[in-house]
BALOBA-1460 file (C-alpha; in Angstrom, 3 decimals):
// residues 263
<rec num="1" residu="x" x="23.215" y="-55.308" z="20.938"/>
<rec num="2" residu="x" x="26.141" y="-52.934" z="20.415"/>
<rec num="3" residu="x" x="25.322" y="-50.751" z="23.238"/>
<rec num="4" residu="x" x="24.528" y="-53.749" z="25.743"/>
<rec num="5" residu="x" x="28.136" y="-55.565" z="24.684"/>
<rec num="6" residu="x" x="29.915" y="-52.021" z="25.022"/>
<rec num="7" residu="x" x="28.240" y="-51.456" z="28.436"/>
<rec num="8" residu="x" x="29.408" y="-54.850" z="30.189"/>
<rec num="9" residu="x" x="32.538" y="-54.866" z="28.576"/>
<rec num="10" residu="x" x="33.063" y="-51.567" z="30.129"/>
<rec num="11" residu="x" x="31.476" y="-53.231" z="33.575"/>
<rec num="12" residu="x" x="33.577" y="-56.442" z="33.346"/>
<rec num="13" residu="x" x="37.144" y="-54.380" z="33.184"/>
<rec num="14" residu="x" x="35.611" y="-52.341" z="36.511"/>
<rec num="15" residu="x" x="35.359" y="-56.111" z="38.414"/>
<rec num="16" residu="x" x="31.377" y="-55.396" z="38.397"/>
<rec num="17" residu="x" x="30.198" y="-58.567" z="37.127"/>
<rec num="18" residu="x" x="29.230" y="-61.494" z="39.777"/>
<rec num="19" residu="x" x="31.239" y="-64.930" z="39.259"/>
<rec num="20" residu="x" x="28.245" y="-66.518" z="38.160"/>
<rec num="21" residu="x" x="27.497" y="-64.142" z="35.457"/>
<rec num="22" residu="x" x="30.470" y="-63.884" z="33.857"/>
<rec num="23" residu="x" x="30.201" y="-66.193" z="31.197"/>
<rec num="24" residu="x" x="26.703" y="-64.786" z="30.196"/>
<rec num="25" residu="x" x="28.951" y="-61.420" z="30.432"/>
<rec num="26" residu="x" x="31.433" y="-62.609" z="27.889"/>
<rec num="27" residu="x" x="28.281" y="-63.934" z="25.459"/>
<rec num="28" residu="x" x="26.422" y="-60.747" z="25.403"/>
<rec num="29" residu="x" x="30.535" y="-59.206" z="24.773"/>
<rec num="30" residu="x" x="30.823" y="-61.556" z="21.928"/>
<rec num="31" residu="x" x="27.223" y="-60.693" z="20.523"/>
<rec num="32" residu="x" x="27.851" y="-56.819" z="20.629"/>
<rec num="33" residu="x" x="30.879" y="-57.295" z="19.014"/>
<rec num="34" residu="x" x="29.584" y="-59.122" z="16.124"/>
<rec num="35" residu="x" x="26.727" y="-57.051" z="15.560"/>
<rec num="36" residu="x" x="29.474" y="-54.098" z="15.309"/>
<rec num="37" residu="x" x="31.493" y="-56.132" z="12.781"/>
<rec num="38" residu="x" x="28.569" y="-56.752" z="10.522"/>
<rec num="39" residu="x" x="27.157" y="-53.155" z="10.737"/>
<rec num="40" residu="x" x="30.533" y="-51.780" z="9.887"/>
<rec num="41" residu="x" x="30.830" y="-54.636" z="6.933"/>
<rec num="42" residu="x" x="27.317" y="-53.806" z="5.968"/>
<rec num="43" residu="x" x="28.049" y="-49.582" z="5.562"/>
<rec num="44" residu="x" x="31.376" y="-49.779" z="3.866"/>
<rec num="45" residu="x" x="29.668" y="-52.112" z="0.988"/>
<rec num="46" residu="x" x="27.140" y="-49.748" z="0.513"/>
<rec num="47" residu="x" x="28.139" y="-45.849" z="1.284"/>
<rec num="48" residu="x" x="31.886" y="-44.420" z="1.139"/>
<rec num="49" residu="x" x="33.563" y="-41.161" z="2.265"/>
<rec num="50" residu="x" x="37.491" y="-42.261" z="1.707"/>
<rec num="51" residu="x" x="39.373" y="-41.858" z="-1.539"/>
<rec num="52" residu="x" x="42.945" y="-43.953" z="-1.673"/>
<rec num="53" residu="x" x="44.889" y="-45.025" z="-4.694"/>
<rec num="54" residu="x" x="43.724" y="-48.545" z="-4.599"/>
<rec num="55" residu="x" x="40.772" y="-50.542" z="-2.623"/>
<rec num="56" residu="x" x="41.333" y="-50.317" z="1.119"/>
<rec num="57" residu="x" x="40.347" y="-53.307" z="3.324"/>
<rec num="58" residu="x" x="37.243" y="-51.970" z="6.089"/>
<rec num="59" residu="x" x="40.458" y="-52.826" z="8.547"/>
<rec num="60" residu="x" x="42.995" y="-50.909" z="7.017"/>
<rec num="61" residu="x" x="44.077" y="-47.131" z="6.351"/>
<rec num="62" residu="x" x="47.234" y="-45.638" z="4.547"/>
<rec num="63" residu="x" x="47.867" y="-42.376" z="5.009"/>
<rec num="64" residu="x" x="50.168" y="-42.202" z="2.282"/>
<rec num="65" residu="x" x="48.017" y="-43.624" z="-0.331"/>
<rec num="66" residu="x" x="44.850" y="-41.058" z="0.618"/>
<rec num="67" residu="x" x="43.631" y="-39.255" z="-3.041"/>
<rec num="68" residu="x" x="43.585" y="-35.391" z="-2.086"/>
<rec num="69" residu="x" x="39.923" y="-34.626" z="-3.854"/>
<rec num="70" residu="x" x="40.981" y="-30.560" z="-2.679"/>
<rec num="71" residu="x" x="43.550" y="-30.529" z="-4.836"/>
<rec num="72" residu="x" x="42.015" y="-32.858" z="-7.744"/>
<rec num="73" residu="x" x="38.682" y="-29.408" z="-7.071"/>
<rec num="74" residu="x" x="41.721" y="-26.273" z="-7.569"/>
<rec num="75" residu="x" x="42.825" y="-28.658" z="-10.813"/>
<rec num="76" residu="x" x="39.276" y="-28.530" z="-11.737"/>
<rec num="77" residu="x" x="38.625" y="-24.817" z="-11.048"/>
<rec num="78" residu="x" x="42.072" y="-23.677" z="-12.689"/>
<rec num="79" residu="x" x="41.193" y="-25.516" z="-15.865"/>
<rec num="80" residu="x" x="37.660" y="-23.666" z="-15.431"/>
<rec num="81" residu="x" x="38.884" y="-20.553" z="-15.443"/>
<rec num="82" residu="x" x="41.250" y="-20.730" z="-18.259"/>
<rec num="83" residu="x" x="37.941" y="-21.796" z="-20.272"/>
<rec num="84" residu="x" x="39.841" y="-25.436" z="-20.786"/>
<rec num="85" residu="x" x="36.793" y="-27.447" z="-20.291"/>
<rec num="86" residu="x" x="36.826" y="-31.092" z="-22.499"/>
<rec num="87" residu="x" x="36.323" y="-34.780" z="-21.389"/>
<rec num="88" residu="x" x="39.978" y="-34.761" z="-20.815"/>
<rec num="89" residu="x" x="39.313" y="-32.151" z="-17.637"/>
<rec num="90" residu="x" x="35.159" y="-32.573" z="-16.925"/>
<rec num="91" residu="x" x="34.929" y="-35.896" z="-15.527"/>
<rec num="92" residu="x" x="31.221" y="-35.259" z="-15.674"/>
<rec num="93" residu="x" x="31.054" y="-35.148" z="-19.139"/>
<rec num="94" residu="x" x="32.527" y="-38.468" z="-20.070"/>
<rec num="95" residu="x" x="31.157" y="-41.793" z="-19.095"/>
<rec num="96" residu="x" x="33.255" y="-44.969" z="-17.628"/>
<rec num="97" residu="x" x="33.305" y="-46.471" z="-20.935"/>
<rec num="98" residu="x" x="35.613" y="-43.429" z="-22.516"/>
<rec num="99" residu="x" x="38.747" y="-45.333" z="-21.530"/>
<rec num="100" residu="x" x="40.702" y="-42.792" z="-23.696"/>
<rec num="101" residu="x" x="39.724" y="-39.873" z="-21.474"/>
<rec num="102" residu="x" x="38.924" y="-41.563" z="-17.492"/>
<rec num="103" residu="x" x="42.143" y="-42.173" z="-15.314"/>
<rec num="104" residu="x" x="43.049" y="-45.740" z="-15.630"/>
<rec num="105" residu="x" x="42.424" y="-46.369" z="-11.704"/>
<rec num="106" residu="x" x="38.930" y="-46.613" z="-11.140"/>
<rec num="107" residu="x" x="39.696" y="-45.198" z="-7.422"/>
<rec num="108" residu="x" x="41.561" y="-42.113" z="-8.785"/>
<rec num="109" residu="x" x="38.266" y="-41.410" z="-11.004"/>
<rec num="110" residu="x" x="35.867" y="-41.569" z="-8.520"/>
<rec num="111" residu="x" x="37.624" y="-38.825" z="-6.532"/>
<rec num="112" residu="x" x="37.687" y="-36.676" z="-9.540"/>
<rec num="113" residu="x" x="33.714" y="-37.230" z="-9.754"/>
<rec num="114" residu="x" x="33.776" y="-36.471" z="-6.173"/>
<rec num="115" residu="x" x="35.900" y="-33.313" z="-6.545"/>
<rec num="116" residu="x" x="33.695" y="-31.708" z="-9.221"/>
<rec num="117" residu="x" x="29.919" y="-32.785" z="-7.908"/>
<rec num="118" residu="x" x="29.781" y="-33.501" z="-4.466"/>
<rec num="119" residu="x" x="31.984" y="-31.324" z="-2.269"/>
<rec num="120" residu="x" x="30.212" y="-29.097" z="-0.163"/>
<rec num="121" residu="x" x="31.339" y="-25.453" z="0.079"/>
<rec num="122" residu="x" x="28.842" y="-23.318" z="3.146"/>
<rec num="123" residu="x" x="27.049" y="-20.626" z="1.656"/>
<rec num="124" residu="x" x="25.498" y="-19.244" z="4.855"/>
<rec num="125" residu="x" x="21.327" y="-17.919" z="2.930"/>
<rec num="126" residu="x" x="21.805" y="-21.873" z="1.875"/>
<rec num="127" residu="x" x="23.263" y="-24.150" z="4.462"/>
<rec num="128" residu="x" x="23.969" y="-21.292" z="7.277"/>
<rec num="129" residu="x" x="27.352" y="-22.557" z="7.538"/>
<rec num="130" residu="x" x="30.179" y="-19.981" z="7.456"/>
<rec num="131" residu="x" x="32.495" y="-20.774" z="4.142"/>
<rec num="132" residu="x" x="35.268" y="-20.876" z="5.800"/>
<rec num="133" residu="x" x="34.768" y="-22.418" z="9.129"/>
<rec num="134" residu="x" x="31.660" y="-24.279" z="8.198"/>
<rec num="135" residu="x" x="30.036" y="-23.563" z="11.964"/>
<rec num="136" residu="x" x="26.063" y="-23.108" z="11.650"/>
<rec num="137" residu="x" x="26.143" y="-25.556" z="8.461"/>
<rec num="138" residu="x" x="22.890" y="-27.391" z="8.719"/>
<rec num="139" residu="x" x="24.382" y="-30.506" z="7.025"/>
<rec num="140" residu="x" x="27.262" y="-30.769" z="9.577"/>
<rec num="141" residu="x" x="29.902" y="-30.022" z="7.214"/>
<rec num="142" residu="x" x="33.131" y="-29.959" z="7.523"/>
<rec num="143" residu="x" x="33.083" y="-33.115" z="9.176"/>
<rec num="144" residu="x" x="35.259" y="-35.202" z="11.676"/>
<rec num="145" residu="x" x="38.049" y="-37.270" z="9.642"/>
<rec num="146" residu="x" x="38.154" y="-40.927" z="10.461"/>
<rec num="147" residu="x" x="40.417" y="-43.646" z="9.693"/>
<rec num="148" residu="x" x="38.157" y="-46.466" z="10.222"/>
<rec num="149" residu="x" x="34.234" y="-46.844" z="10.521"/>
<rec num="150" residu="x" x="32.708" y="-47.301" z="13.172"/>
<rec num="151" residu="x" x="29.298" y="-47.848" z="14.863"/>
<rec num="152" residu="x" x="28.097" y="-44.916" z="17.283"/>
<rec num="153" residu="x" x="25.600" y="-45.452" z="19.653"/>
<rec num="154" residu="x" x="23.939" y="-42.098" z="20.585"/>
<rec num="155" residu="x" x="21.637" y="-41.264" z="23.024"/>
<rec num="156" residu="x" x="18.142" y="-39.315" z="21.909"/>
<rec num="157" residu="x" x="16.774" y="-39.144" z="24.976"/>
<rec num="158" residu="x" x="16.623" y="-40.787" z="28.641"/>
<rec num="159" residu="x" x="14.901" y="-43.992" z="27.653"/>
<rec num="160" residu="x" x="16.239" y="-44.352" z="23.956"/>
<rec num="161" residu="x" x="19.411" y="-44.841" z="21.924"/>
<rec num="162" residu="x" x="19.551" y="-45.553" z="18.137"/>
<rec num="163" residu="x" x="23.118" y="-46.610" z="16.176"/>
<rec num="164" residu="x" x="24.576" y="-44.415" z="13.834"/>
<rec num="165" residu="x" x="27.345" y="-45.253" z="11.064"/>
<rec num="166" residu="x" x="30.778" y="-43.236" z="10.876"/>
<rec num="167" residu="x" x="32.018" y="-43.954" z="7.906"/>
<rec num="168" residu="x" x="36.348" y="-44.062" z="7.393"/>
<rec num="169" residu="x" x="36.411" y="-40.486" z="5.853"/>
<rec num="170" residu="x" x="40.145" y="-38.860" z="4.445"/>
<rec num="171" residu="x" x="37.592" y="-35.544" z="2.910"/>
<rec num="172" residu="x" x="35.981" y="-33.432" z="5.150"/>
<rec num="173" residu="x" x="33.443" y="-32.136" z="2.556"/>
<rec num="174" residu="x" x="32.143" y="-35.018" z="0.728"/>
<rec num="175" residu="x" x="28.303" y="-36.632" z="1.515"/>
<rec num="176" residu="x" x="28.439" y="-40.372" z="2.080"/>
<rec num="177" residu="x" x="28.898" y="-41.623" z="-1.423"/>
<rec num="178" residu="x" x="28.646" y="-44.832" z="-3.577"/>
<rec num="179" residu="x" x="30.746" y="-46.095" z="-5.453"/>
<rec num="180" residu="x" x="28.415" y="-47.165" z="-8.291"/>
<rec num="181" residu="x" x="27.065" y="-44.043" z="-8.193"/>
<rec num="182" residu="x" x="30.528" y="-42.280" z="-8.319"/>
<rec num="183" residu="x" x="31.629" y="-43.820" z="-11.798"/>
<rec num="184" residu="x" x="28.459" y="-44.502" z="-13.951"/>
<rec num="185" residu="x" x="26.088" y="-41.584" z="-12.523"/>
<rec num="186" residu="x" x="28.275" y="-38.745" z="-11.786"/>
<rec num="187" residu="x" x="26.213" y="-36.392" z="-9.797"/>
<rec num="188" residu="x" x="26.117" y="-35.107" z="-6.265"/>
<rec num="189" residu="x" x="24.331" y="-37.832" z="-4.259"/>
<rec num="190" residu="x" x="24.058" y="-38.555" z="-0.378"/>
<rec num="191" residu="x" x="23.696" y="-42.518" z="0.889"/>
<rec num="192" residu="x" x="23.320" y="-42.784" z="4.498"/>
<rec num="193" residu="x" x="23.148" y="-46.405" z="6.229"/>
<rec num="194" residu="x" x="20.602" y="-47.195" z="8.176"/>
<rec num="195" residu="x" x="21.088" y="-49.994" z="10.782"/>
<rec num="196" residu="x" x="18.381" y="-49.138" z="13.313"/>
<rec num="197" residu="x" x="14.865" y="-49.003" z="12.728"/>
<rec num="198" residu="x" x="14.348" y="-45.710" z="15.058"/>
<rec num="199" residu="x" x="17.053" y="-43.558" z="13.605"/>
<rec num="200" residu="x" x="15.359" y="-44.962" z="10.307"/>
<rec num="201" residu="x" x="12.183" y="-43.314" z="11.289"/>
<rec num="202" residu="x" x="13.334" y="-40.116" z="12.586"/>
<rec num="203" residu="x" x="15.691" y="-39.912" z="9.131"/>
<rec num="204" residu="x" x="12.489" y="-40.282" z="6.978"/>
<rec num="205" residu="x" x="10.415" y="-38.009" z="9.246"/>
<rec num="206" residu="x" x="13.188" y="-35.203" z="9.677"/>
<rec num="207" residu="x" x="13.119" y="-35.056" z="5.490"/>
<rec num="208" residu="x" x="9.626" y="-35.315" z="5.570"/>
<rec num="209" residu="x" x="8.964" y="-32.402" z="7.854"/>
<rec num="210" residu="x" x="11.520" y="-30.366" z="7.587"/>
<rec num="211" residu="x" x="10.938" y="-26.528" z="7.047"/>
<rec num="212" residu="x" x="12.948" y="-24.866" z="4.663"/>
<rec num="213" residu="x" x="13.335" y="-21.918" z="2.233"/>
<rec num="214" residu="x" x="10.463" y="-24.006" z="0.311"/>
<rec num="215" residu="x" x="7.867" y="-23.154" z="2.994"/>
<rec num="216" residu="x" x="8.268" y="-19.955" z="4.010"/>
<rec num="217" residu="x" x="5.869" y="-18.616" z="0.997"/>
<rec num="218" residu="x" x="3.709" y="-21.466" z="2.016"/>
<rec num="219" residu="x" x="3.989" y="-20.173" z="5.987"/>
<rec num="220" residu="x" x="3.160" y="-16.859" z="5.387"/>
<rec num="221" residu="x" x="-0.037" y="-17.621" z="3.427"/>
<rec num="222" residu="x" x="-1.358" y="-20.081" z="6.189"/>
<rec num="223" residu="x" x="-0.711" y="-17.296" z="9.081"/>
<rec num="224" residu="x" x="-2.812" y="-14.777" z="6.577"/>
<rec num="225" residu="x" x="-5.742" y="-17.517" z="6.448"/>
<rec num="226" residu="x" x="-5.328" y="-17.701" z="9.863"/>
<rec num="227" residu="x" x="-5.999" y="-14.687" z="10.689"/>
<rec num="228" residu="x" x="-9.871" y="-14.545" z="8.419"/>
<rec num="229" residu="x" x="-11.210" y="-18.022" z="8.933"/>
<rec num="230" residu="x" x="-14.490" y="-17.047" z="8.761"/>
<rec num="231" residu="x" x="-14.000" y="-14.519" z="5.521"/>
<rec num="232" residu="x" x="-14.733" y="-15.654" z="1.970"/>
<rec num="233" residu="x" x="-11.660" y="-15.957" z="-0.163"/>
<rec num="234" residu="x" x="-12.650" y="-14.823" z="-3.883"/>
<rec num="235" residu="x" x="-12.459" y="-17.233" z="-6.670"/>
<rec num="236" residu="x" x="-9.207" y="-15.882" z="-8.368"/>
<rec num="237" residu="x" x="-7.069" y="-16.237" z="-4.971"/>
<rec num="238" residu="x" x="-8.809" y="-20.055" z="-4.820"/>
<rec num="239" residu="x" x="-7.560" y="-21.132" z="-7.746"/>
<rec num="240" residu="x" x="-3.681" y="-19.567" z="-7.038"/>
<rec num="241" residu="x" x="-3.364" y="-21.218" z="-3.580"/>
<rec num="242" residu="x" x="-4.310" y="-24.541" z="-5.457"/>
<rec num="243" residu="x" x="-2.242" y="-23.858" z="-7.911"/>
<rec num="244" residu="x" x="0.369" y="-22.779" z="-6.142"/>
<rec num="245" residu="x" x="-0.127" y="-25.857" z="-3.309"/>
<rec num="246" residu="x" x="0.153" y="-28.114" z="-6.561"/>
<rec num="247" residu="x" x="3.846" y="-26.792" z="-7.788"/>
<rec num="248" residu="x" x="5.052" y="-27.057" z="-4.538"/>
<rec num="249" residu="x" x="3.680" y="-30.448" z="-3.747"/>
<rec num="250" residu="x" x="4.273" y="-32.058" z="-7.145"/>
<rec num="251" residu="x" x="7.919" y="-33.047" z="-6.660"/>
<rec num="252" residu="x" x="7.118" y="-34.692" z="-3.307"/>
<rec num="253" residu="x" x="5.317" y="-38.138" z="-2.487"/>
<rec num="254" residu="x" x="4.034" y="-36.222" z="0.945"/>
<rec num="255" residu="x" x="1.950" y="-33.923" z="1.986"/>
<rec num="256" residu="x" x="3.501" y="-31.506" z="4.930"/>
<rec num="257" residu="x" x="1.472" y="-30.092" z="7.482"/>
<rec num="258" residu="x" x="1.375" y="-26.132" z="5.786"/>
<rec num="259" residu="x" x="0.095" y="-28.017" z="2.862"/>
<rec num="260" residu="x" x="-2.677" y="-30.278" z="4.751"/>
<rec num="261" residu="x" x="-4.048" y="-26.362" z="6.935"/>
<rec num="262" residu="x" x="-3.985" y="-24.903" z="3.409"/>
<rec num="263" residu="x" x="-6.557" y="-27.609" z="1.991"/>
């Protein structure tokens, strides 16, 4: 629906739209627009990547009220260093309730949660990113600074497009965050919106089969099998692959593909 009202809006501003369509024009307009309004309403109640002094409407953006969570991390780090580490200067080690040691602005807070836990630095043998520059960093960090969200439409392939959520961002190095999880869990987290059902499945399959530092022991020992299918493996090496196909399985609710040729 956002793509379609994006496409003949487009076509009715280049005069391509036959008098007798217009109106149905205008409706399918009207329709994209609202889907937009409701996906964009919809993401910035659930996942956040913007830190201001007080709680910006979806619609608007102050520059000079954005928190710098940078500056809140090289607070953090100098305090580190000088071994000055209390509740007073680890926001992860007070809760919300500890009035006497969190800022008294909520919004202020959850930037100093996001400043200690959830910024991303590239460490190219993790990400691949360079630490500087960030190019090569598998989780597309640093990313693009917004001042509003907005609803993408991206194409995956010559018949198919799926909608993707931008979120308003002022830090370049931050996950999409939540709020909730900012101020009572305080940990690094990463909530993504999902508004259509095939970028839902190829989020949940891309996790599901991705290949990683985790498989490469796993990888190795299936191109060894490989190679003697028809050769009897001794007990002792039996009962390591399963134990070793049970550790790396246990923390998962799926079973990849190395793990299904290893069984």
């Amino acid at each position: 629906m956002i793509h379609n009202g994006r496409v003949v809006h487009q076509e009715i501003k280049c005069g391509n739209i036959k008098p007798d369509k217009e109106e149905q024009a205008w409706e399918i307009v009207e329709n994209g627009l609202l889907a937009s309004r409701y996906a964009t309403l919809f993401a910035d109640s659930i996942s956040m990547a913007s830190f201001y002094t007080e709680c910006m409407d979806v619609d608007e953006h102050d520059a000079g009220k954005i928190v710098d969570v940078e500056k809140l991390k090289s607070v953090f780090v100098r305090d580190y260093k000088l071994d000055n580490v209390n509740m007073a200067t680890h926001p992860l080690m007070r809760r919300f309730c500890d009035t006497g040691f969190c800022d008294p602005n909520p919004q202020v807070e959850m930037a100093r949660d996001a400043a200690v836990s959830c910024i991303h630095s590239c460490i190219p043998k993790i990400c691949g990113g360079d630490e500087k520059s960030g190019k090569g960093c598998r989780f597309d960090f640093p990313k693009r600074l917004l001042n509003h969200t907005v609803a993408a439409v991206m194409q995956v392939n010559a018949t198919q497009m799926e909608a993707r959520m931008l979120l308003r961002r002022t830090c370049d190095r931050v996950p999409n965050l939540n709020a909730y999880f900012l101020l009572y869990w305080r940990s690094n987290h990463d909530v993504t919106v999902l508004v259509d059902a095939a970028h839902k499945m190829r989020y949940t399959t891309k996790y599901a089969a991705k290949s990683g530092k985790h498989s490469e022991l796993l990888n190795e020992i299936t191109e060894y099998l490989s190679k003697r299918p028809t050769d009897l493996l001794p007990t002792s090496m039996q009962h390591v692959l399963s134990q070793l196909l049970l550790a790396d399985v246990s923390h998962r609710a799926f079973m990849s593909k190395q793990d299904y040729r290893i069984v």
